[in-house]
N, C-alpha and C positions, 0 to 999 in steps of 0.2 A: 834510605832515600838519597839518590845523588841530583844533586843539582849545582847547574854550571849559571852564575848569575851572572858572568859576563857573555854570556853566549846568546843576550835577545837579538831575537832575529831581525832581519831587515825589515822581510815581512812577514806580518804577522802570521801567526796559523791562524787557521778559519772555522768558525763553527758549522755555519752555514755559507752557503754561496746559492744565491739564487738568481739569475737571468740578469747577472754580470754585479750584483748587489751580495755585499762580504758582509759576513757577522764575524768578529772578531773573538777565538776562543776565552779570550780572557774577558773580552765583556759578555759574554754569555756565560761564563763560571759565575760571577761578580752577581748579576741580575739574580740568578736562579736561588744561588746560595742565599741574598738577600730574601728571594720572595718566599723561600722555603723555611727561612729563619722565621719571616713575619707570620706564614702560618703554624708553625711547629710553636711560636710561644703563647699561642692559644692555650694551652694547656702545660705550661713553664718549660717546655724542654725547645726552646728558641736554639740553642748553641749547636743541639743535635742538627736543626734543617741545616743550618748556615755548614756545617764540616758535609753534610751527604751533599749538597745544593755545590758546592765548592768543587769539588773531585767526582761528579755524578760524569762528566766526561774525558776525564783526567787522559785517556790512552787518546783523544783528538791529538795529544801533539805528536803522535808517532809520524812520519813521513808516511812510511805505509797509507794512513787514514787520509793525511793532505793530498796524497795521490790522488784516493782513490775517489777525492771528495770530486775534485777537476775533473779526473774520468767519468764520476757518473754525471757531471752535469753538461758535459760535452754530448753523452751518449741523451742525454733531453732533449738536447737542440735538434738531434736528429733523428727521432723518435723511437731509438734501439735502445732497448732495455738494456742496462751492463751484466753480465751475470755473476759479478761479485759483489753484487749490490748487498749490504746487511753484512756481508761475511769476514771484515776488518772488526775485531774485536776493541772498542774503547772504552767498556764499563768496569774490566778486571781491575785494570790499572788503577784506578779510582779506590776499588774493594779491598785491596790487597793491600795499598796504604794504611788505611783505617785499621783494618785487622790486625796488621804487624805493628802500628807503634800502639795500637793502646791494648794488646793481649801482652806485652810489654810492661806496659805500668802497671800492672796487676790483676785481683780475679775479677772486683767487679769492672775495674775498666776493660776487661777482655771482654765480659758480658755483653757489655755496652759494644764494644766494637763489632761484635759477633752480627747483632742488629742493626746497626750499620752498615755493617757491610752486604748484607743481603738485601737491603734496598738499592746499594749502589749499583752491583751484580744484577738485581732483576730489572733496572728503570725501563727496557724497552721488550722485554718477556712476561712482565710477570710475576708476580713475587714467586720464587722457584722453590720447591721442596728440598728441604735442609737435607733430609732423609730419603731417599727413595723407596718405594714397596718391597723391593728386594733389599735392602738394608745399605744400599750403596750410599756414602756419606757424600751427596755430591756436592755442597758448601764445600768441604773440606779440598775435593778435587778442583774448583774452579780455583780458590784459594793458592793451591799448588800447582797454577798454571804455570808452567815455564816461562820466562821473560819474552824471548821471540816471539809469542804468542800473545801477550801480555801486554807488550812493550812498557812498560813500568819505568824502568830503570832509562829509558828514551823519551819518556814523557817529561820525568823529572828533569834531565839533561838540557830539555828545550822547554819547562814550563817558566816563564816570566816569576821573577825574583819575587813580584806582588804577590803571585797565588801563593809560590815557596814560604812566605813570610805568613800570610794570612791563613796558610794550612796551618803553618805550627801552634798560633797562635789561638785556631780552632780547638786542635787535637791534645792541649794542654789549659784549656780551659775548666777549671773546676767545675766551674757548671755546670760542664758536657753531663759528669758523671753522678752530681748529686741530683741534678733534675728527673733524671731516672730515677734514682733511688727514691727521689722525694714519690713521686707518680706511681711506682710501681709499688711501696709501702700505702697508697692510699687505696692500690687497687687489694691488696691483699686482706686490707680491713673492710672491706665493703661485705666479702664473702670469704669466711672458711674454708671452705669446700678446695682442695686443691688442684681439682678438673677444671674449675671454672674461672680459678685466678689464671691458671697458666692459659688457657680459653680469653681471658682479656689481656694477658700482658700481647699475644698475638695479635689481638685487635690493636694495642699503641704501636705496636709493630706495623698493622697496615695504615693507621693514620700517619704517623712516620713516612711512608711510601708515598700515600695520597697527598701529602706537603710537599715531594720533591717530585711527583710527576706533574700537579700542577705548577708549580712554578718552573720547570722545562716546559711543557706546551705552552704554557702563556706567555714566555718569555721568547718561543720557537715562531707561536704566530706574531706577537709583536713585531719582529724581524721582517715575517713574511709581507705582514697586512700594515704598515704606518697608519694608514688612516685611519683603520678599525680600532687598532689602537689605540690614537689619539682622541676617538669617537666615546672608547669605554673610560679611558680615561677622564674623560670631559664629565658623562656622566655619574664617576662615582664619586668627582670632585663634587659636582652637586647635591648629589643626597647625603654626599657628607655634609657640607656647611647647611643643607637646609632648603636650598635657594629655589628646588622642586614645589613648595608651595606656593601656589599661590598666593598674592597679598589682595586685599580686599580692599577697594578703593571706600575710604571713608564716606565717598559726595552719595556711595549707593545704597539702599538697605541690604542688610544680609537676609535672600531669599532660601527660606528651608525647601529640602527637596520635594518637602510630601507637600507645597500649598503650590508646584508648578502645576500649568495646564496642558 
């Protein structure tokens, strides 16, 4: 990984840009990793969302991507579709992080990073077949995308010292790799059968993905919609503390439903 911490930019790179309104990359890393962490430790493996939630957009800071974010939202204003819209890749960069430093630490941390990394790789396709029908290893090829195509080693260069710091501190987090182990030793006792354990460690795999796509989309319209927002937000502060119930004014009897007329 290289990164240049004195090289923050003036301005910032962009997540979004919409109708002259900047989502700032690293507050949309910060957001997602968070909301992905709060859902992923539903089920103990929190550390997993926060490192996928983190680096899910990691190739945004390529210039390429900042280009082409302006391009295409120029090309809104004037109702022409861009035709490289989609085709700047910024999920590699992400994958390829995870994969390399924790196939690094060892077997089961390569394990762990393996699954990781193909949620990063698929957040806007799809979780993508590791294997292909014809036997082509295409994990392994997306893995071994060349940098130019990647921009990896240019993300790192221009990513903000915060995310640099908050990676490492993800990707070395014990955690990361005993929360697995703890999860996937419960799922191995559940059932024998070794069709159908490997059958459910794929399913912590797609919950794993369902924790980092939801918190991008929510995190994506947040940006988009403030007030919708602020609307959901309002109300989940409510049914949190309660305050959806009604209170019953003491001065009145409490009327059962079945004696209304």
């Amino acid at each position: 990984m290289v990164v240049n911490p004195s090289a923050e930019p003036a301005r910032p790179f962009l997540a979004h840009l919409e109708r002259g309104r900047e989502q700032s990359l690293r507050s949309h890393l910060l957001g997602v990793s968070g909301a992905a962490r709060k859902h992923a430790e539903k089920i103990g493996i929190g550390p997993a969302g926060a490192a996928i939630g983190l680096l899910h957009d990691l190739g945004k800071y390529s210039r390429a991507f900042q280009e082409y974010l302006a391009r295409i939202t120029a090309s809104e204003d004037t109702e022409q579709r861009d035709p490289e819209r989609g085709k700047i890749d910024h999920s590699t960069a992400g994958a390829q992080t995870i994969w390399r430093e924790l196939k690094s630490q060892g077997i089961q941390q390569g394990i762990v990073g393996e699954m990781l990394a193909i949620c990063v790789a698929s957040h806007h396709s799809g979780l993508i077949d590791c294997i292909a029908p014809d036997g082509t290893d295409k994990l392994s090829r997306r893995i071994n995308k060349a940098d130019p195509q990647s921009h990896h080693d240019e993300a790192w260069a221009n990513a903000e010292s915060e995310i640099a710091e908050r990676n490492r501190e993800n990707l070395h987090d014990a955690a990361l790799v005993s929360g697995f182990r703890d999860i996937i030793t419960r799922i191995c006792r559940i059932d024998s059968n070794r069709t159908i354990q490997r059958f459910n460690v794929g399913l912590l795999v797609r919950f794993l993905f369902s924790c980092l796509i939801d918190g991008d989309r929510t995190d994506t319209v947040d940006f988009s919609n403030p007030a919708a927002a602020r609307c959901r937000t309002t109300k989940r502060n409510i049914f949190t503390n309660g305050s959806h119930r009604r209170r019953q004014d003491p001065r009145k009897p409490t009327v059962r439903p079945e004696s209304r007329r």
